[in-house]
C-alpha positions in Angstrom: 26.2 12.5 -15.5 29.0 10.0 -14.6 31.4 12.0 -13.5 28.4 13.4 -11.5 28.0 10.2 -9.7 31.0 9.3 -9.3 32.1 12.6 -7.7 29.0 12.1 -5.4 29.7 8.7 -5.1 33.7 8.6 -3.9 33.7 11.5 -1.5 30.7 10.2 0.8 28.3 6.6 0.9 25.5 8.6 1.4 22.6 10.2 -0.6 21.6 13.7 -1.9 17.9 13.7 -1.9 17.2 16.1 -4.7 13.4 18.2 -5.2 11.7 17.0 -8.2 12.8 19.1 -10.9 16.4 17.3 -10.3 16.8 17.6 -13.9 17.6 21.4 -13.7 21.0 20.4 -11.7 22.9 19.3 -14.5 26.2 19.5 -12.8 28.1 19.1 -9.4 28.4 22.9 -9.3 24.6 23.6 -10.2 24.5 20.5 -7.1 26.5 23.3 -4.8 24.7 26.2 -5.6 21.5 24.5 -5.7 22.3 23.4 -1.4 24.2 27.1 -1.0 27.6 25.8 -0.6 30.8 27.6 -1.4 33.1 25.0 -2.9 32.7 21.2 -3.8 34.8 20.4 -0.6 31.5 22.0 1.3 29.5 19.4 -0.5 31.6 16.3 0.3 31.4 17.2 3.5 27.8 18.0 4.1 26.0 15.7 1.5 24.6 13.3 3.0 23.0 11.1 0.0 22.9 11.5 -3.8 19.9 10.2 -6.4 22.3 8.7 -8.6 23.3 5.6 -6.5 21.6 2.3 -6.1 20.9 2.6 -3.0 18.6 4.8 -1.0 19.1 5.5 2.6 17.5 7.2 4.6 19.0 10.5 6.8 21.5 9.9 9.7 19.0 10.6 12.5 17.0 8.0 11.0 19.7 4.9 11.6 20.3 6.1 14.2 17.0 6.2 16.1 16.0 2.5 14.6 18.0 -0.8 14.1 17.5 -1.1 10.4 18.5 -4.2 8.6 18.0 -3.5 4.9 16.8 -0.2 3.0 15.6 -1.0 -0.6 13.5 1.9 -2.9 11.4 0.4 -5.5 12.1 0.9 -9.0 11.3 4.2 -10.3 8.9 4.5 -7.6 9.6 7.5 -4.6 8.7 4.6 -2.2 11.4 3.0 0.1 11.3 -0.8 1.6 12.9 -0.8 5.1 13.6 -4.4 6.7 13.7 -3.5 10.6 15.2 -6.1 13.4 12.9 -5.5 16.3 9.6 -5.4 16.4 9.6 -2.5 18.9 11.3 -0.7 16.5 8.2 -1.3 14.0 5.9 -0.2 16.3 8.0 3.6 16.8 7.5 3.8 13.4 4.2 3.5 12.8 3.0 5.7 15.7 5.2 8.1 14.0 3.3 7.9 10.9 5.5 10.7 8.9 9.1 9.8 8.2 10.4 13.3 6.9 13.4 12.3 4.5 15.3 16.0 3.6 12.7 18.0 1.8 9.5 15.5 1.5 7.2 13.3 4.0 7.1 9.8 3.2 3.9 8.1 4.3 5.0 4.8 6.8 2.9 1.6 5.2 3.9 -2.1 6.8 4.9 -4.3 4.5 3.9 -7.3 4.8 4.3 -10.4 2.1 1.4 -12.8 3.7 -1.3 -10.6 2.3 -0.2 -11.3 -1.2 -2.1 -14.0 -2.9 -2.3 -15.4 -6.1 -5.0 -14.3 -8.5 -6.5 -18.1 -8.3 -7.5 -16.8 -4.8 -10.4 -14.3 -6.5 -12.0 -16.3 -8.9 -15.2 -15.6 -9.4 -17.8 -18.1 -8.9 -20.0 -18.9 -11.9 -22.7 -20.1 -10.4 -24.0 -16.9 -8.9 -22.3 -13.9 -11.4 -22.2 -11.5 -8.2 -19.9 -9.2 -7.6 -17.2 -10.2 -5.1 -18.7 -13.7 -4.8 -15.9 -15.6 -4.4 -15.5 -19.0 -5.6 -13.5 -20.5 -2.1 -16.4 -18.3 -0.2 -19.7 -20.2 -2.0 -21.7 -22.3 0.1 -23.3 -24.2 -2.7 -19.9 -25.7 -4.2 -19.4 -27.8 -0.7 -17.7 -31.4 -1.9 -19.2 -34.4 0.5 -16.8 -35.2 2.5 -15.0 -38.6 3.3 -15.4 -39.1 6.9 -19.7 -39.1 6.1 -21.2 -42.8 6.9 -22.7 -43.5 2.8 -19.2 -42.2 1.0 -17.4 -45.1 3.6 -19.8 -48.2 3.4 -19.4 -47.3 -0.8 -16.0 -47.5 -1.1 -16.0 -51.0 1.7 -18.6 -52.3 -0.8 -16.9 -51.2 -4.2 -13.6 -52.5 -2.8 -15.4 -56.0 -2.1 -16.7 -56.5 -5.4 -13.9 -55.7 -7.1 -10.7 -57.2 -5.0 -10.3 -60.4 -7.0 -10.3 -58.4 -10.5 -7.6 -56.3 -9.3 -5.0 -58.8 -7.9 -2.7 -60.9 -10.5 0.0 -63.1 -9.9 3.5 -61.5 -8.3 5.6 -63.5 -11.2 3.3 -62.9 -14.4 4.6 -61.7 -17.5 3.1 -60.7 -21.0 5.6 -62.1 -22.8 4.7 -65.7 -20.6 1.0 -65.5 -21.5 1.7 -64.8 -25.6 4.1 -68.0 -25.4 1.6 -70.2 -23.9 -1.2 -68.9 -26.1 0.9 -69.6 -29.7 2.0 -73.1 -27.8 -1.6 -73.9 -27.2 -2.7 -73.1 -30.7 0.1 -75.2 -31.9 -1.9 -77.8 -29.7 -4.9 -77.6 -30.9 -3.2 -77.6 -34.6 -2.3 -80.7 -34.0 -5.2 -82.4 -32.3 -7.2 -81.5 -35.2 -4.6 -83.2 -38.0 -4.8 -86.3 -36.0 -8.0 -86.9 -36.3 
């Protein structure tokens, strides 16, 4: 199989789309028989792609026709990602419909990366256990919200209250306030053995 791909590879950067039963052509000359070519010079000259790289591009008259940026196929997958530059070019493609690569018609789908969404996006909602009741869709999960009049004149009255609690002096430290307390017991000790 490697000197298979690399015979493929060396003699032209494009691919042989093989049928599906690709595992009957074992060898570049089964490859040449298989595409009814006389010699393996034939085949460099007339291949246009091979399986074996990692690559997939599509045919000639299809680079031609659009400006395509990046081709990727998915792993294992008979699908191909196509990155296009212009939008007109999108647009061709998809009133085309059917992309015919060699011997098979590949379906044209846009890609596009915004509709993917995290799986935190369809939670359920367990307070109504309907199906396709989503949890960002329920009406009765609605937080108040902090522009309304009660949540504002709360927080001013909470604030109020509890302003003097909160602030402390800019140069306090806790080391500071266990001195003074063990010096004022110290105090007291003594008080108390003079009298």
């Amino acid at each position: 199989m490697q000197v298979r791909r690399q015979f493929l590879c060396t003699n032209k950067p494009t691919i042989l789309l093989t049928p599906i039963k690709s595992k009957e052509l074992k060898s570049a000359t089964s490859v040449t028989k298989f595409l009814g070519l006389r010699n393996k010079n034939a085949l460099s000259r007339k291949v246009l792609a091979h399986t074996f790289s990692g690559h997939y591009l599509f045919i000639l008259q299809l680079m031609l026709m659009y400006q395509i940026q990046e081709v990727k196929r998915l792993h294992k997958m008979t699908i191909v990602k196509v990155l296009l530059s212009k939008t007109e070019d999108v647009v061709k493609i998809l009133k085309d419909n059917d992309v015919q690569i060699v011997y098979s018609m590949a379906k044209v789908e846009p890609f596009d990366k915004g509709k993917s969404r995290l799986k935190s996006h369809f939670k359920q909602c367990r307070k109504f256990y309907i199906l396709n009741h989503i949890v960002r869709e329920c009406t009765k999960k609605r937080k108040v919200s902090n522009t309304s009049v009660y949540y504002v004149e709360s927080r001013k009255a909470w604030y109020k209250l509890t302003i003097n609690e909160m602030r402390q002096p800019t140069n306090y430290s806790y080391t500071d306030a266990a001195k003074d307390s063990k010096y004022q017991m110290e105090m007291k000790a003594r008080m108390d053995l003079r009298n």
